[in-house]
Each structure stands twice: as structure tokens, then as C-alpha cells.
C-alpha positions as semicolon CSV with decimal commas, in nm:
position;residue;x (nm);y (nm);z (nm)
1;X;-3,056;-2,173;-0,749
2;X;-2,936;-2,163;-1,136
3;X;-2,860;-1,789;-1,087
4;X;-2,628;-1,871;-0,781
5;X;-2,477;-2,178;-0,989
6;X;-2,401;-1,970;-1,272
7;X;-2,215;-1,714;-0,964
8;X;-2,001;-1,961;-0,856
9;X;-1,910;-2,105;-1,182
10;X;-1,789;-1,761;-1,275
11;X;-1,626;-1,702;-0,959
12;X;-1,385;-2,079;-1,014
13;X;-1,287;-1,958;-1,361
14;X;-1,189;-1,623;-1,243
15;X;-1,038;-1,806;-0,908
16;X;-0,827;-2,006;-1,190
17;X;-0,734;-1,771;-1,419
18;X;-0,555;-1,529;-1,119
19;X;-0,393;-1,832;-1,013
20;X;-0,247;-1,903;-1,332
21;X;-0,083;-1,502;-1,313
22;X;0,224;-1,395;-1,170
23;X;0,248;-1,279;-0,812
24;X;0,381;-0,936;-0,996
25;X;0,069;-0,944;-1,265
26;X;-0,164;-0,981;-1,000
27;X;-0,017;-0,709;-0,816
28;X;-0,030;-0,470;-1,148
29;X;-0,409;-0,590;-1,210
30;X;-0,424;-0,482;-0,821
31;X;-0,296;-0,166;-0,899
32;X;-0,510;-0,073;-1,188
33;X;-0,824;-0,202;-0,977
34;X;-0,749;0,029;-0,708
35;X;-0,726;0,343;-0,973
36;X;-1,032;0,245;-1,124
37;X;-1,182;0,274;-0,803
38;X;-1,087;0,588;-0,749
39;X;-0,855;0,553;-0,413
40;X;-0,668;0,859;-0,421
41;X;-0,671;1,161;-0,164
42;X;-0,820;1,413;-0,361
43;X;-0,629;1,673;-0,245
44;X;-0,301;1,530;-0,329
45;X;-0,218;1,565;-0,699
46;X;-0,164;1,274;-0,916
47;X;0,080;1,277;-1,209
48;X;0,112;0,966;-1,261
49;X;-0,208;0,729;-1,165
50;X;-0,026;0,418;-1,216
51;X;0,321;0,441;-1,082
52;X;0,159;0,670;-0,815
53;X;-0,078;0,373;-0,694
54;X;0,178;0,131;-0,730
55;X;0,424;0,333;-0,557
56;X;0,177;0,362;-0,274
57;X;0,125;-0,013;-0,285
58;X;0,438;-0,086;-0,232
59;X;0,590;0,141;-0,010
60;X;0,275;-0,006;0,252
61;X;0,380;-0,427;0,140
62;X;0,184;-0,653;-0,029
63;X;0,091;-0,969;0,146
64;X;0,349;-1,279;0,086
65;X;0,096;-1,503;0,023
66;X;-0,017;-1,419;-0,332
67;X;-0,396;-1,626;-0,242
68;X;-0,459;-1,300;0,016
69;X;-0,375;-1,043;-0,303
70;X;-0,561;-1,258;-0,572
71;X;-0,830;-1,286;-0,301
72;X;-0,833;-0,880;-0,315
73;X;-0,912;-0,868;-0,661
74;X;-1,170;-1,123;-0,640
75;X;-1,347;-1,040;-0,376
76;X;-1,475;-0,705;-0,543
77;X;-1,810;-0,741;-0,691
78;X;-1,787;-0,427;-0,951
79;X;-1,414;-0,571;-1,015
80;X;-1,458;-0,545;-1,403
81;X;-1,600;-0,195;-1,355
82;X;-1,287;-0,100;-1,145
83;X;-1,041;-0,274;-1,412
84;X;-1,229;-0,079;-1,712
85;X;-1,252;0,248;-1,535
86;X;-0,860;0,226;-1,413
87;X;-0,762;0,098;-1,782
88;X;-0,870;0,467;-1,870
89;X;-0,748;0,668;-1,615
90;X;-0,386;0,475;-1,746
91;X;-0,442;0,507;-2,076
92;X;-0,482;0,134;-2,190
């Protein structure tokens, strides 16, 4: 269908353009999705939304094939949503 060629078209650009990133940008972008998607216990304060996430993120590994994290990001349908809404919780 046109609607499902337009999907897919979208999908190799943004396939391309993560590619293109460092395994450490992808793994920032990773950390701002997850804010904006609200994963935090909510009864654990958070100073920090950013460092806290990442520090989380970290401490747990990140997969050494940078494909499986890009593949995290791109996977998500609302992924622009998350990256907008976890822009503000950081204050960019």
C-alpha cells in the first residue's frame, strides 16, 4: 500500500541516520528516549533525570553490538514523542 511504502521509507532514513551516530550518541539519544518515556520507579527520587537514567543504563551494560541499541530506539513507534517529552524533562 502507499501508506505502508511511505512507513518503510521513513523507517530506512531513520535506519541510516542512527547508523551514521556514534555508538556513545546513540546511547545518549537512548537515554533521553527512556526519560521521555517515563521509566523511573516512582518512588525513588530523581535529581538528576539524565545522569540518573544513564547511570542506570550503564551500571546494567549496553549491548556490544551497537545494531541491537540503534534497533532499541527504532523499534519504538511513539519514539519522537519519547525524544520530545525526555528533551523536557532534561531541559533541552
Amino acid at each position: 500500500t502507499p501508506e505502508y511504502q511511505v512507513y518503510e521509507a521513513a523507517d530506512r532514513k531513520l535506519d541510516a541516520f542512527l547508523n551514521d551516530l556514534s555508538y556513545e550518541a546513540i546511547k545518549d539519544l537512548q537515554t533521553i528516549m527512556y526519560v521521555g518515556r517515563g521509566d523511573f520507579e516512582e518512588d525513588i527520587p530523581v535529581k538528576d533525570p539524565f545522569s540518573d537514567m544513564r547511570d542506570y543504563l550503564d551500571s546494567n551494560g549496553w549491548n556490544e553490538n551497537k545494531r541491537v541499541e540503534e534497533n532499541q530506539m527504532s523499534e519504538k513507534m511513539p519514539l519522537g514523542d519519547y525524544l520530545t517529552e525526555g528533551k523536557k524533562a532534561i531541559g533541552i
